[in-house]
C-alpha positions in Angstrom: 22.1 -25.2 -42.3 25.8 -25.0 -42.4 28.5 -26.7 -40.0 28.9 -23.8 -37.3 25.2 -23.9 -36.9 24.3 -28.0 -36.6 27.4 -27.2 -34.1 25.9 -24.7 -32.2 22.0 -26.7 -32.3 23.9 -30.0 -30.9 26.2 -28.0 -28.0 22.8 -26.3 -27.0 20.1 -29.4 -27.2 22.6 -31.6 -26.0 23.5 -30.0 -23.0 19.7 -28.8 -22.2 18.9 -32.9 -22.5 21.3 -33.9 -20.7 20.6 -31.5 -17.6 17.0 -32.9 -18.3 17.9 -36.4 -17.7 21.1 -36.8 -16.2 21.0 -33.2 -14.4 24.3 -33.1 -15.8 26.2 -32.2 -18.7 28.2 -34.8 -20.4 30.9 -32.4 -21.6 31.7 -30.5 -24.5 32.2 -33.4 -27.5 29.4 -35.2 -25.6 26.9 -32.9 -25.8 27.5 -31.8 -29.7 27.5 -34.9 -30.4 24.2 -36.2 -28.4 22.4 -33.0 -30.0 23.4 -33.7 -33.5 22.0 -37.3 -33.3 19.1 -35.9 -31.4 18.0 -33.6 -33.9 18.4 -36.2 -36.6 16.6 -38.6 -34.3 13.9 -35.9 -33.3 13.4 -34.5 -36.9 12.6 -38.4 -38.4 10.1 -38.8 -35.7 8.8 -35.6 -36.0 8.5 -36.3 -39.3 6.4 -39.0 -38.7 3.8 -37.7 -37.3 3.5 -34.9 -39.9 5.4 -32.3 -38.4 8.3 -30.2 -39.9 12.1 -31.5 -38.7 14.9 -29.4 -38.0 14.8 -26.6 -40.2 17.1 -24.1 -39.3 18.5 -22.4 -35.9 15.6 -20.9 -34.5 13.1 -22.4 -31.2 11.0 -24.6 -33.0 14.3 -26.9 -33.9 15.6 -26.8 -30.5 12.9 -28.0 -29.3 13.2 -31.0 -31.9 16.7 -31.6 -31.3 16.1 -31.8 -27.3 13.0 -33.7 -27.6 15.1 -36.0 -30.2 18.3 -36.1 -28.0 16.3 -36.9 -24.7 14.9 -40.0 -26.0 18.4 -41.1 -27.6 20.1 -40.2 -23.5 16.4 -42.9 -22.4 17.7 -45.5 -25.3 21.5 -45.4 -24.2 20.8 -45.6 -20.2 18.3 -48.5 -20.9 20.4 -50.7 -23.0 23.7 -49.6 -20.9 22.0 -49.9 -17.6 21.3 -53.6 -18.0 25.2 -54.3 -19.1 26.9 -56.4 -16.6 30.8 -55.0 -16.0 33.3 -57.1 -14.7 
């Protein structure tokens, strides 16, 4: 998949996960980059299990990248959400 496209996958998973869990978007760089990791995070664990990872820019990857980039948004609000600020 070329550059423009894992750009397009991680603007579009990252904003859908972050609506899901934050029912907000976390901006423009933000949400690339959330969907990116989440669809390298989603395709390993997809992986896993037996299941095809990202593999193009179609549905089935989406769906991989959001499922991938909601549990990274669970991971970051769990360890950050225990961090003390002073």
């Amino acid at each position: 998949m070329s550059i423009i496209g894992w750009l397009v996958l991680g603007l579009i998973a990252g904003f859908l996960a972050s609506k899901i869990v934050n029912k907000s978007g976390e901006g423009l760089m933000l949400d690339i980059v959330l969907g990116i990791v989440g669809a390298v995070v989603g395709g390993f664990l997809f992986s896993l299990i037996g299941e095809a990872p990202v593999t193009g820019l179609n549905i089935y990857s989406m769906f991989v990248a959001v499922i991938g980039a909601i549990i990274v948004l669970f991971i970051y609000h769990a360890v950050m959400g225990r961090r003390v600020v002073r």
